[in-house]
N, C-alpha and C positions, 0 to 999 in steps of 0.2 A: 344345287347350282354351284357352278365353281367359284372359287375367288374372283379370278380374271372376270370371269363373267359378271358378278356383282360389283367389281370396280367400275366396268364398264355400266354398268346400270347407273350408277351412281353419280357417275361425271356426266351421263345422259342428263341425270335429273336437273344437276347443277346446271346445265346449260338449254335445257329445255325452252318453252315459249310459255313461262312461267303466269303471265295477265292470261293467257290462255287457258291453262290448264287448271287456274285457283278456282275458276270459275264454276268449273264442272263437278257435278254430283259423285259421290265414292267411286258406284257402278261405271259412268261414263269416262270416270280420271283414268280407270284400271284398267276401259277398253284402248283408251287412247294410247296411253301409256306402253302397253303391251305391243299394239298396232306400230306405233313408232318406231319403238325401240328395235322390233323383231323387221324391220324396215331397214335401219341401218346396221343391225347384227344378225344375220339369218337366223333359226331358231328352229332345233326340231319339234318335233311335237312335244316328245316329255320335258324339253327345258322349257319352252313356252307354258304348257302346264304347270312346273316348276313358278316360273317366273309370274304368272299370273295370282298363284299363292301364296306367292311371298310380297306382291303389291299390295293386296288385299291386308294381308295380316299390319301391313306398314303405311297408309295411307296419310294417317294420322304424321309420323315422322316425313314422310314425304312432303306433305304439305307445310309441314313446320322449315324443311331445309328449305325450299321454294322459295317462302315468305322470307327467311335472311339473306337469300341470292338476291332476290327482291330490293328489299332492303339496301344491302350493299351496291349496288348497281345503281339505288337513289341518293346516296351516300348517308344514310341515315345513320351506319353505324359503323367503326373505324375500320 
């Protein structure tokens, strides 16, 4: 994956529909996730493949950044 493209991932995630997405199982965050994003950034085949393994591997960190967008948006943290 390229840079550009994982910045774009990234500020996708940050701004995502986060009560939505906490919600959902590994398997279902990583369809949706992918489904989305390749929605608003076209996606060939190998970078979708690409990107679907690199969610997978980072689901964990993904949900963690979620929950401080989260957070932040309740003003829980500065």
């Amino acid at each position: 994956m390229t840079p550009s493209l994982l910045r774009q991932f990234w500020h996708f995630v940050e701004q995502a529909q986060v009560g939505r997405f906490l919600s959902l199982d590994d398997h279902a965050l990583q369809g949706w996730l992918v489904t989305q994003f390749s929605d608003l950034y076209p996606l060939e085949h190998n970078q979708r493949h690409h990107l679907e393994r690199y969610i997978s591997s980072r689901l964990s960190l993904i949900r963690d950044v979620a929950s401080n967008c989260t957070s932040r948006s309740f003003g829980d943290r500065p």
